[in-house]
C-alpha positions as CSV (number, residue, x, y, z in Angstrom):
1,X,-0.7,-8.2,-8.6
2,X,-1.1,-4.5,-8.0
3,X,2.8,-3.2,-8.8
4,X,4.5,-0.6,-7.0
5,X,6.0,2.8,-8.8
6,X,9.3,3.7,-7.9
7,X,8.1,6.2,-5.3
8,X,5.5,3.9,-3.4
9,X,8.3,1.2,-3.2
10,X,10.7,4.0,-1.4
11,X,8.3,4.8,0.8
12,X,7.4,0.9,1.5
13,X,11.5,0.9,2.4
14,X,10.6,3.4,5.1
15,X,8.2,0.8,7.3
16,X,9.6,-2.6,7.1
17,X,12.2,-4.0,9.5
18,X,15.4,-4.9,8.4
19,X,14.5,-9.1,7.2
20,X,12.2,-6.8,5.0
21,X,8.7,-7.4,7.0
22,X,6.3,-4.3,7.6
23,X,5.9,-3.5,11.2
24,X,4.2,-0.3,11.8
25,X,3.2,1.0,15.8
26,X,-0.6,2.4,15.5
27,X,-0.6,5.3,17.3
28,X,-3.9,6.5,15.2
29,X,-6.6,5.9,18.0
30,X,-8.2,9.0,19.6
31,X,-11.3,7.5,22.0
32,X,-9.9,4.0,22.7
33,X,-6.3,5.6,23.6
34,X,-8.5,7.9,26.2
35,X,-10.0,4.9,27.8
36,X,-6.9,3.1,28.5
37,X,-5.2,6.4,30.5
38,X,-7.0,5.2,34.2
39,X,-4.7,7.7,36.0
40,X,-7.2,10.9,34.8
41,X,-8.1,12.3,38.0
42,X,-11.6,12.5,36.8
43,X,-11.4,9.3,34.6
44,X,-10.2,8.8,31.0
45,X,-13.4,10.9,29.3
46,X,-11.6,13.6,31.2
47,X,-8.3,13.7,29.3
48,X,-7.8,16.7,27.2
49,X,-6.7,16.7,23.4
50,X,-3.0,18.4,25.2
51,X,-2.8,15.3,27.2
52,X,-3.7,12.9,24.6
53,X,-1.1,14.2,21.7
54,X,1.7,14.4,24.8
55,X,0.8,10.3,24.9
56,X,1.3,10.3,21.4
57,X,4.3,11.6,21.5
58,X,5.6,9.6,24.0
59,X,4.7,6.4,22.2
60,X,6.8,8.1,19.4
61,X,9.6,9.0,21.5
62,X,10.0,5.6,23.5
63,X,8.8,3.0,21.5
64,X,8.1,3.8,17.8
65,X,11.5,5.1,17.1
66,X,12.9,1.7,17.9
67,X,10.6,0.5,14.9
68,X,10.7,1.1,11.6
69,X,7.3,3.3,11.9
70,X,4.6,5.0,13.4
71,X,1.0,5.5,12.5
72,X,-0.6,8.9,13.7
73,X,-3.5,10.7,12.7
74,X,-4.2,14.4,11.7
75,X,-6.4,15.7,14.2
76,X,-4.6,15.5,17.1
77,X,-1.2,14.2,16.2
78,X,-0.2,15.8,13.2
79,X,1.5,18.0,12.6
80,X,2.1,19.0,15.9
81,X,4.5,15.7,16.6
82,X,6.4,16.3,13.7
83,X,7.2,20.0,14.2
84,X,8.6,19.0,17.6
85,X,11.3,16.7,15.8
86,X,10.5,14.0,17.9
87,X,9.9,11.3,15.2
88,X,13.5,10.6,14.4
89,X,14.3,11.1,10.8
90,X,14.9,7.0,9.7
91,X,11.5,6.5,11.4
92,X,8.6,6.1,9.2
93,X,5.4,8.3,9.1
94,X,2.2,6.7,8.1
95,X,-0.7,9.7,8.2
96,X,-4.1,7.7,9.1
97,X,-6.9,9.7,6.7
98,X,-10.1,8.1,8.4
99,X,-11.8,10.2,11.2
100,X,-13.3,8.6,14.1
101,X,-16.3,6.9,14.0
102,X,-18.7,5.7,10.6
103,X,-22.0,5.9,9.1
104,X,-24.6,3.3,8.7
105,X,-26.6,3.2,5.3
106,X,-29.5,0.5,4.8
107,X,-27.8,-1.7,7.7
108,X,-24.0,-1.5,6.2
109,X,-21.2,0.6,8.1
110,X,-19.0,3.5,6.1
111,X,-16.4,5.1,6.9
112,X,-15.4,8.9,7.4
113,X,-12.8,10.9,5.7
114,X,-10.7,13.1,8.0
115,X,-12.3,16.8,7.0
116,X,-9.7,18.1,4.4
117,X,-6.9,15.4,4.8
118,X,-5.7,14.6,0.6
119,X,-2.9,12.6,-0.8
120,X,-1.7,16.3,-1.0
121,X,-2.1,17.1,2.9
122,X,-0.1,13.8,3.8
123,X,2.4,14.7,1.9
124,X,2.3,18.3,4.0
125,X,2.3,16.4,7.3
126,X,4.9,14.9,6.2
127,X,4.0,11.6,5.8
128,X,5.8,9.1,4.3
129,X,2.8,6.7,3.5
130,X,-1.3,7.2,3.8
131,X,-3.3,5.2,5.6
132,X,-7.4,4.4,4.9
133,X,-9.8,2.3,7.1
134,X,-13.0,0.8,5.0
135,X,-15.6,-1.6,6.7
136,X,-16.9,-4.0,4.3
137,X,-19.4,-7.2,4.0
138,X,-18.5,-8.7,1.1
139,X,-21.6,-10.6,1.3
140,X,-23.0,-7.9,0.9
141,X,-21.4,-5.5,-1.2
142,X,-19.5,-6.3,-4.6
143,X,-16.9,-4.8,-7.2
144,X,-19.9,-2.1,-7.8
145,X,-20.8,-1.2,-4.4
146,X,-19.9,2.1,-2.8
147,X,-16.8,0.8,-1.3
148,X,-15.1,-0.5,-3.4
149,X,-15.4,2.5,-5.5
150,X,-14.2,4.9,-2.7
151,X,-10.9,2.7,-2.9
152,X,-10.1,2.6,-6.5
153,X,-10.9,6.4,-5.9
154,X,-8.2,6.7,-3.4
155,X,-5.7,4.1,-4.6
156,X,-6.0,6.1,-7.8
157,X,-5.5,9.9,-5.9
158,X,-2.4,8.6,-4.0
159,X,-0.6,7.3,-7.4
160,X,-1.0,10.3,-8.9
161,X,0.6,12.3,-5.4
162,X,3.0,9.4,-5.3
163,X,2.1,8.3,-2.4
164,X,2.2,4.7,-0.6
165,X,-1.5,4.2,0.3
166,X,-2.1,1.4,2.9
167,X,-5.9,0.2,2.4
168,X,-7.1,-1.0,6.0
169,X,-10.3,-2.7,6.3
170,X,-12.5,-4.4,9.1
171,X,-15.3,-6.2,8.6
172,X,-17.8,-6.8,10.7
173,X,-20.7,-7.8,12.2
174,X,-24.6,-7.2,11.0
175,X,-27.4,-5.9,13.3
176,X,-29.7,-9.1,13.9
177,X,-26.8,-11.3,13.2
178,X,-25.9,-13.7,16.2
179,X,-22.5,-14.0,17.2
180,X,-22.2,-17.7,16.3
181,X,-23.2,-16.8,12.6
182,X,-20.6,-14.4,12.2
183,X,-17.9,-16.7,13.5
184,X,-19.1,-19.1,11.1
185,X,-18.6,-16.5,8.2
186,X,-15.6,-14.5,9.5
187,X,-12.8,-16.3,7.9
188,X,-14.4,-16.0,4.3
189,X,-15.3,-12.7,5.0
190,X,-11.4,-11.3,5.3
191,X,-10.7,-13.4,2.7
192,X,-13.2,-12.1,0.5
193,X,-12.4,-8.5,1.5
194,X,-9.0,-9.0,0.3
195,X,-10.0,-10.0,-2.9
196,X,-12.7,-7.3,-3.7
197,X,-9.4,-4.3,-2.3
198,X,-7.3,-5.8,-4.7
199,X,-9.4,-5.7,-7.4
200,X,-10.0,-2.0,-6.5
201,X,-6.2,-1.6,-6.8
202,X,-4.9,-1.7,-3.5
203,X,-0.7,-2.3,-3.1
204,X,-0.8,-3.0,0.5
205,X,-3.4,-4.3,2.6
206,X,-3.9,-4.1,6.8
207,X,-6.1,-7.0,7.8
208,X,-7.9,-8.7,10.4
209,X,-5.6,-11.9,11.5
210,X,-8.3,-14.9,9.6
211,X,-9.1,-16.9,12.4
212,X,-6.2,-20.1,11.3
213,X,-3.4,-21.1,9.1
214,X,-5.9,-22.0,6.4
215,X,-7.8,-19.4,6.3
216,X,-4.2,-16.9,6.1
217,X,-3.0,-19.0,3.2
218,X,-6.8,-18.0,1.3
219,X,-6.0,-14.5,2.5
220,X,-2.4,-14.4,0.7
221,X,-3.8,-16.4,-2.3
222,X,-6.9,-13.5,-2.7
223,X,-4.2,-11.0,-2.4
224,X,-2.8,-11.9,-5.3
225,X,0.8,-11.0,-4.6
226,X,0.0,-7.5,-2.6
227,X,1.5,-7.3,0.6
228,X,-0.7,-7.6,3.5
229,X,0.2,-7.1,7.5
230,X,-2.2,-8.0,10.5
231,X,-3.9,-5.9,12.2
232,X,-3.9,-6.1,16.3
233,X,-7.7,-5.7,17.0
234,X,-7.0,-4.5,20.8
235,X,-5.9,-8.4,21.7
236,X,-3.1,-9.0,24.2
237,X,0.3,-9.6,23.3
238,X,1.0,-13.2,24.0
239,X,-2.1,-13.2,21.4
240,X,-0.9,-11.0,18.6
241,X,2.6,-12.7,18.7
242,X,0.8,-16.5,17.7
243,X,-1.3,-14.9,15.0
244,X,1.5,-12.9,13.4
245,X,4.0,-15.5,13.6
246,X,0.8,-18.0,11.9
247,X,0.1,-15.5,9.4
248,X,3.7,-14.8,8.2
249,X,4.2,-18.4,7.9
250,X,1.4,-18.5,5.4
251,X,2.1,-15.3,3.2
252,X,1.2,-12.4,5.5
253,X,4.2,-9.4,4.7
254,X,4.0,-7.7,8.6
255,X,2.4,-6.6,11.3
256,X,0.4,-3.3,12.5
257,X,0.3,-2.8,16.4
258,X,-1.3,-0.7,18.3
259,X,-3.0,-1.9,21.7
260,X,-1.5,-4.9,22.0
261,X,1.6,-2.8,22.6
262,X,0.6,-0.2,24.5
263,X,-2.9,-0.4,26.2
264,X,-1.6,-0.7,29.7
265,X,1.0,1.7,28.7
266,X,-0.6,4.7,29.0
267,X,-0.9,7.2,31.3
268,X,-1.7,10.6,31.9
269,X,1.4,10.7,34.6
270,X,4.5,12.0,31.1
271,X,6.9,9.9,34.3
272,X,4.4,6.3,34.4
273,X,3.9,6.7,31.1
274,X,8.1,6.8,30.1
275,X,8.5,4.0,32.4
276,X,5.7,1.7,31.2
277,X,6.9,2.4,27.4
278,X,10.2,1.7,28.0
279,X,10.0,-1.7,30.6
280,X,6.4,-2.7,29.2
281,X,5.3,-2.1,25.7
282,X,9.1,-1.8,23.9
283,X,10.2,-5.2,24.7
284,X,7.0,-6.1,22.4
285,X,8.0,-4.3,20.0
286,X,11.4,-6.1,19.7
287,X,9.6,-9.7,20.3
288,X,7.0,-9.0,17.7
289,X,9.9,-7.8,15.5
290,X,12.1,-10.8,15.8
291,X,8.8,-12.9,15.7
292,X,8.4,-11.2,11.7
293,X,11.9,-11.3,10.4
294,X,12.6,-15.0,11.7
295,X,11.4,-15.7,8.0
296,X,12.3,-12.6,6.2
297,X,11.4,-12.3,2.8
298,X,11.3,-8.4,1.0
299,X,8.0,-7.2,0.6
């Protein structure tokens, strides 16, 4: 097991409920949270990067704050939301690092660093804890690849800052490869991609839900005693709550949401948008909460 310092393990205090599970609201997304405000007078390509951080905002203001955390990014977000003083000061901030988008090299995705974001500039947001996305095939790619080296990298700058780093990945599927074959694969795939993080050093993982009970029980046992929390993956609700609730049961320490709270939440209308957060996408939040600390064990 990858131990916490003293300071990672205050700031893993800040974004876990109070049974002691991590539930964080993903608030990150800059494209996908366009697409989903239908109200744009000239469609959701035509909402501005004003608009989109006043959404933000609002998903602080009415539904994260009722949470232990939020996730929010640096280039439209941050640190604009914080100067405002709307994240309330018991709420958690998570600063995503990874910019939009990724690269492909010989057939295998990469991510991309935010331009300038550091262990350092989290801490200048702000933030409470750093988030990183990775793709990965670890079919593909092993303990020497690229990858896996950008992580111990990272894992290794944030220690040194002190700060909490949670290591996202998402694997995914190859060019050529047919949808049935990467079913087939997908389970030992997450599970794989667990183990090959850990042994980079990761302390806290964010994770595609495995596909079964099974396969969330090989997840926890490649983790290795780091906590790890699912990942929503823009699947509705009533969806998100059967996975979560199937992963805790099998070792999974929480739960990051981010669609499957909010997508038909959004709007460009500040008045919809209140109203949908409050009546829509914050009872959820509570559900998904009491769904994660109905077995609460510290992380």
């Amino acid at each position: 097991m990858n131990e916490l310092t003293p300071l990672e393990r205050r700031a893993m205090s800040k974004i876990v409920t109070p049974g002691g599970r991590m539930l964080i609201v993903a608030a990150d997304q800059r494209n996908g949270m366009k697409a989903v405000m239908k109200d744009a007078p000239a469609g959701p390509g035509s909402v501005t990067l004003e608009q989109l951080a006043a959404a933000k905002a609002d998903i602080v203001k009415f539904l994260a704050n009722n949470g232990p955390a939020i996730l929010l990014d640096p280039e439209v977000a941050l640190p604009l939301i914080v100067e405002s003083g709307v994240i309330d000061s018991d709420t958690g901030l998570v600063v995503g690092m990874d910019a939009s988008g990724f690269d492909t090299v010989d057939g295998l995705q990469y991510t991309r660093f935010s331009t300038g974001v550091t262990p350092r500039t989290v801490r200048d947001l702000g933030g409470d804890a750093a988030k990183m996305l990775w793709y990965m095939r670890p079919d593909k790619q092993d303990a020497d690849s690229r990858v896996v080296a950008e992580i111990a990298d990272l894992v290794k700058a944030c220690t040194e800052e002190g700060l909490l780093l949670i290591v996202e990945i998402l694997v995914y599927r190859l060019e050529g490869e047919t949808e049935e074959e990467y079913k087939a694969i997908f389970p030992q795939l997450v599970i794989d991609a667990a183990k090959l993080s850990v042994g980079a050093g990761a302390k806290v993982l964010k994770l595609q839900y495995p596909g079964s009970a099974e396969a969330a029980a090989a997840v926890t046992a490649a983790a290795d005693g780091v906590p790890w929390a699912v990942l929503s993956a823009g699947v509705d609700h009533e969806t998100f709550i059967e996975q979560v609730a199937t992963a805790v049961e099998n070792g999974a320490s929480g739960a990051m949401a981010g669609r499957s709270l909010w997508k038909d939440s959004l709007a460009v209308s500040p008045e919809t948008r209140e109203e949908l957060l409050t009546t829509r996408a914050l009872p959820r939040l509570q559900e998904l909460a009491a769904v994660l600390d109905r077995s609460s064990v510290l992380v």
